[in-house]
DRENTOR-729197 format. One record per residue (C-alpha): residue number from 1; z, x, y. Coordinates in pm, whole numbers. Layout:
<sites>
nr, c3, c1, c2
NUM, Z, X, Y
...
</sites>
This chain:
<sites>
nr, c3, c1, c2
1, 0, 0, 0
2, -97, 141, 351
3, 206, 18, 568
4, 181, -8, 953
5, 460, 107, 1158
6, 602, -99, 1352
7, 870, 101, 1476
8, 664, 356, 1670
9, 821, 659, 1495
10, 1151, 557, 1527
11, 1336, 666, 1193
12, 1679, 506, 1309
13, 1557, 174, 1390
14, 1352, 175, 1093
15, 1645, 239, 875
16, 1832, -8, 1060
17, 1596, -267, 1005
18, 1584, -181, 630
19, 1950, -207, 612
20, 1979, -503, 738
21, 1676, -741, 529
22, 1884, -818, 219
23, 1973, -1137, -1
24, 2297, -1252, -82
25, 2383, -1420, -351
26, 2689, -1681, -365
27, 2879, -1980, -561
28, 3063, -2231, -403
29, 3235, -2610, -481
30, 3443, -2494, -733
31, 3113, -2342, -898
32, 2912, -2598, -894
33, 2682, -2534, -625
34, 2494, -2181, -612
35, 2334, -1995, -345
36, 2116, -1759, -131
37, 2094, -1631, 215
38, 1856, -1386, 307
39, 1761, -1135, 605
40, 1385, -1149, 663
41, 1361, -981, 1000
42, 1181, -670, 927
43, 1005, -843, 641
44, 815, -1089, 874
45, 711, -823, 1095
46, 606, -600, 884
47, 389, -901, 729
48, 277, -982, 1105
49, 167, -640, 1159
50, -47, -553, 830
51, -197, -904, 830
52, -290, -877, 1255
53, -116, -1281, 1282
54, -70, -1439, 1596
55, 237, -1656, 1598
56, 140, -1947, 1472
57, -13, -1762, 1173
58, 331, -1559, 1166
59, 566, -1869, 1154
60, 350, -2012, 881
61, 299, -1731, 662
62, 641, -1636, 732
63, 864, -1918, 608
64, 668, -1872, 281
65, 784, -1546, 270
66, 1107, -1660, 312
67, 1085, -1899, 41
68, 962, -1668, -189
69, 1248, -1419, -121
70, 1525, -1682, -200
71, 1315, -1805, -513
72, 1310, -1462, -647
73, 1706, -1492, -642
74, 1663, -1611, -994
75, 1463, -1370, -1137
76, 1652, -1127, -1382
77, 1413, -916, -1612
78, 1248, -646, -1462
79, 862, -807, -1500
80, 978, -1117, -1367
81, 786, -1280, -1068
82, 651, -1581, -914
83, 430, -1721, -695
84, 384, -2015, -470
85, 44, -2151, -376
86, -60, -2440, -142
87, -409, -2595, -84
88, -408, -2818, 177
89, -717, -3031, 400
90, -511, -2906, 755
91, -607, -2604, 940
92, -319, -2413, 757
93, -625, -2415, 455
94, -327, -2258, 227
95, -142, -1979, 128
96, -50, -1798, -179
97, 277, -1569, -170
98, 475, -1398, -468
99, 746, -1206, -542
100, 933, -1003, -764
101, 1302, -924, -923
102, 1291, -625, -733
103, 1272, -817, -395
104, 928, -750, -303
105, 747, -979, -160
106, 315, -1016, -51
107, 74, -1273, 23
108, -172, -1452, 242
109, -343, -1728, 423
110, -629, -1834, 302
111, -776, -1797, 668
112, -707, -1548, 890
113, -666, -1779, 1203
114, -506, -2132, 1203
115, -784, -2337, 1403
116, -651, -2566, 1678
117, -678, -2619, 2008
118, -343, -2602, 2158
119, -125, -2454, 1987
120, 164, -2467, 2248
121, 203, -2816, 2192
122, 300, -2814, 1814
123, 591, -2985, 1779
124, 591, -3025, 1379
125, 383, -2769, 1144
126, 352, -3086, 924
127, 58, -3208, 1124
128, -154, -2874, 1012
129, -104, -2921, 680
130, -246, -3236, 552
131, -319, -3379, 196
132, -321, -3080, -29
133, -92, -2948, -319
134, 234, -2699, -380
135, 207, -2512, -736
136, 532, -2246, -808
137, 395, -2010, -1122
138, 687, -1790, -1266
139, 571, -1536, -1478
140, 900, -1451, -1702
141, 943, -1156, -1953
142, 1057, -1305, -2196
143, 832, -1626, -2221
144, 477, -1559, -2322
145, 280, -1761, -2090
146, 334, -1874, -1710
147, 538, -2149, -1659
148, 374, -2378, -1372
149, 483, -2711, -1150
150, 264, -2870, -919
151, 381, -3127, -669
152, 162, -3302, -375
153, 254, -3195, -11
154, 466, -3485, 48
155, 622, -3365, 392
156, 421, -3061, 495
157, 715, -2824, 513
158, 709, -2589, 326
159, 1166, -2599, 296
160, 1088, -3008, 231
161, 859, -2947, -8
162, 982, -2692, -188
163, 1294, -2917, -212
164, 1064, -3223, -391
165, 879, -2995, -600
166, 1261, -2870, -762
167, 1364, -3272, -761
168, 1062, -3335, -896
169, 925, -3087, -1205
170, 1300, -2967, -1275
171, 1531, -3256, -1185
172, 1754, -3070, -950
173, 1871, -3109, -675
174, 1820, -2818, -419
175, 1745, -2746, -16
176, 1600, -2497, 183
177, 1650, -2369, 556
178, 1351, -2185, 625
179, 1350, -1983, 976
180, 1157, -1742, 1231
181, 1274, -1688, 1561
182, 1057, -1542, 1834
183, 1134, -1483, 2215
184, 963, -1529, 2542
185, 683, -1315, 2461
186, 635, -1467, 2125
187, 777, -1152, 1905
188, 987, -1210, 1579
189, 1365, -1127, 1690
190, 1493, -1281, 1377
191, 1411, -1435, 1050
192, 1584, -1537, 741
193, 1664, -1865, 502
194, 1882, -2062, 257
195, 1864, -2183, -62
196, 2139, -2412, -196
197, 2137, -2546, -589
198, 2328, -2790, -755
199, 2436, -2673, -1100
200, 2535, -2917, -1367
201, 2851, -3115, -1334
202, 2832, -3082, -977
203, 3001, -3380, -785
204, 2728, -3578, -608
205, 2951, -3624, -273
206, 2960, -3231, -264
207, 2623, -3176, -310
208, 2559, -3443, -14
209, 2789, -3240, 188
210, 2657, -2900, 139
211, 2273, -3063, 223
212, 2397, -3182, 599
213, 2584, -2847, 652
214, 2227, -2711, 579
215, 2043, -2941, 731
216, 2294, -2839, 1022
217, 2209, -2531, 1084
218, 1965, -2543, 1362
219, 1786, -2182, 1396
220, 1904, -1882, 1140
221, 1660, -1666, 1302
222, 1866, -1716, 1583
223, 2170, -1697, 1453
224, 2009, -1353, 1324
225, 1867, -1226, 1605
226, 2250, -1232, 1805
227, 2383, -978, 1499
228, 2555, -1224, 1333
229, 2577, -1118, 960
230, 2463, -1378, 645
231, 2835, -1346, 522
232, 2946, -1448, 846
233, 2715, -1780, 896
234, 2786, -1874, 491
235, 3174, -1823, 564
236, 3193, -2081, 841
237, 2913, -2288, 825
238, 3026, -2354, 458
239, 3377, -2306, 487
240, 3522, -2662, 328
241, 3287, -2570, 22
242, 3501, -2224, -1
243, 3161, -2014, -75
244, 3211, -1691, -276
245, 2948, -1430, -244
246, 2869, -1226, -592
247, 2604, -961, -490
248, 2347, -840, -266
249, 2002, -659, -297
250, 1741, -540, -59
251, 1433, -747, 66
252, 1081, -593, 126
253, 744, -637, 229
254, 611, -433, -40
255, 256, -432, -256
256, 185, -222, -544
257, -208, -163, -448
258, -304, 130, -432
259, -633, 355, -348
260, -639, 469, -705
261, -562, 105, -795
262, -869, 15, -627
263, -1109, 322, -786
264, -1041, 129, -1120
265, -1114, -167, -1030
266, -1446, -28, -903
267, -1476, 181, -1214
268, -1450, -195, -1414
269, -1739, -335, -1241
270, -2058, -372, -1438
271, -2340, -108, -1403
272, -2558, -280, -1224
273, -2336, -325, -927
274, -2216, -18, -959
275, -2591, 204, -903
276, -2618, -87, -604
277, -2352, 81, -466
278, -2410, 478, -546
279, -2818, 411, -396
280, -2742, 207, -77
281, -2336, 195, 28
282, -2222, 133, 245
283, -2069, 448, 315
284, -1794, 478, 338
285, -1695, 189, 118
286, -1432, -44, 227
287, -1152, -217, 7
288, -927, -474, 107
289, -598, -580, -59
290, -598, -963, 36
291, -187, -957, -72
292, -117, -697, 199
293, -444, -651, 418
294, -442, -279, 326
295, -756, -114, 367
296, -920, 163, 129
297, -1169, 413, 216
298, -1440, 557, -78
299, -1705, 814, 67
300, -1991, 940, -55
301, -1803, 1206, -271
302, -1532, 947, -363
303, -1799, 707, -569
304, -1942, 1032, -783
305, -1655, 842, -1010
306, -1896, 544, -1055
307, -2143, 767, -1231
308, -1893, 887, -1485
</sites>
């Protein structure tokens, strides 16, 4: 993966930033309720910045990201992963994001610039959505083929949604708080999200309770972007629920392309294609990851490796 920096050299603030993206995981109501909060901040910029998203794009793209994060909360052997795809009618067109048990996360829209004409006056991303579908894929270790749920976008949200699609293909009942912050001049200051689960035997009053309190919470990116810590906001905004926090692991943008990667995937193509490209280029040759946006240079000398 070809990373851009966007901390201008800065080595402290970069290791700042990394220390802080993280998920937490936590129990509460006597047990019966389980939990994630996760740090996004340097996630969704780092997304921002290799994808070249204007805001729009970037509060989109990045509340999947979020989503994806918190799902992978889950995951426990080390080739688990999932994904979450939507197709939709709306100028959103869809988005496919996955993520691992190691925390890393990648994915795109399926157009590089949300269409509409004044964007200012949003109030609700629901209206770019439109009829269209939500499909989570986990890919587990120890299960030999992908297990897959498909739901219709019911709300266009993706934290609404998300919520149905659990109701819906597993029978439980879960929320989401989904959130990017930006300031006045439209950069990310803070991002991050919750997940909440009810676990069997939970009381159904509880479980009521613990969807207002996140319902409640009106901007974690905010909350975020004025230092305040996950452990802090789960300790008081769930404080009749008595959470208790079990671990933590990092967050990352992170894809596992590659320009070698790439060289065998050209290597793979059939022989036709492959003289097309030795006798007329274009050179150099350009590959693009569509999970990260990295971009891959072959010259002349590079594709001699077609030939072999």
């Amino acid at each position: 993966m070809i990373k851009k920096d966007v901390f201008n050299n800065d080595v402290k603030a970069q290791f700042k930033a990394s220390a802080k993206d993280r998920i937490y995981r936590f129990i509460m109501a006597d047990q019966t309720i389980r939990g994630a909060i996760v740090h996004n901040t340097r996630m969704v910029n780092e997304m921002r910045a290799n994808h070249e998203l204007g805001p729009l794009e970037t509060l989109v793209l990045g509340q999947a990201y979020i989503a994806a994060t918190l799902l992978c909360a889950s995951l426990k052997d080390k080739n688990d992963r999932l994904s979450i795809d939507i197709q939709c009618s709306g100028p959103v067109k869809g988005l496919d994001v996955e993520s691992n048990v190691f925390g890393e996360v990648r994915g795109y829209l399926k157009t590089r610039q949300i269409k509409v004409t004044h964007p200012e006056n949003i109030k609700y991303l629901s209206t770019l959505y439109g009829a269209g579908f939500l499909t989570v894929t986990k890919y587990l270790e120890n299960y030999p083929t992908p297990y897959s749920g498909k739901v219709a976008l019911e709300h266009g949200s993706i934290a609404e949604d998300l919520a149905n699609y659990f109701l819906v293909s597993e029978q439980i009942p879960t929320g989401f708080n989904l959130s990017v912050f930006f300031d006045d001049n439209q950069e990310v200051k803070g991002a991050g999200g919750i997940f909440l689960q009810a676990l069997p035997g939970a009381d159904a009053s509880r479980v009521i309770e613990a969807e207002k309190m996140i319902q409640g919470i009106d901007s974690l990116g905010n909350l975020f972007s004025k230092g305040q810590t996950p452990e802090e906001i789960i300790n008081r905004e769930f404080s009749s629920l008595e959470p208790q926090f079990l671990n933590n692991s990092r967050v990352e943008f992170f894809c596992r392309c590659s320009k070698d990667r790439m060289e065998g995937y050209l290597k793979s193509l059939p022989d036709k294609e492959k003289k097309d490209i030795m006798k007329n280029g274009p050179f150099p040759l350009e590959l693009c990851c569509h999970h990260c946006n990295s971009v891959y240079h072959f010259s002349e000398k590079d594709l001699k490796v077609l030939g072999r």
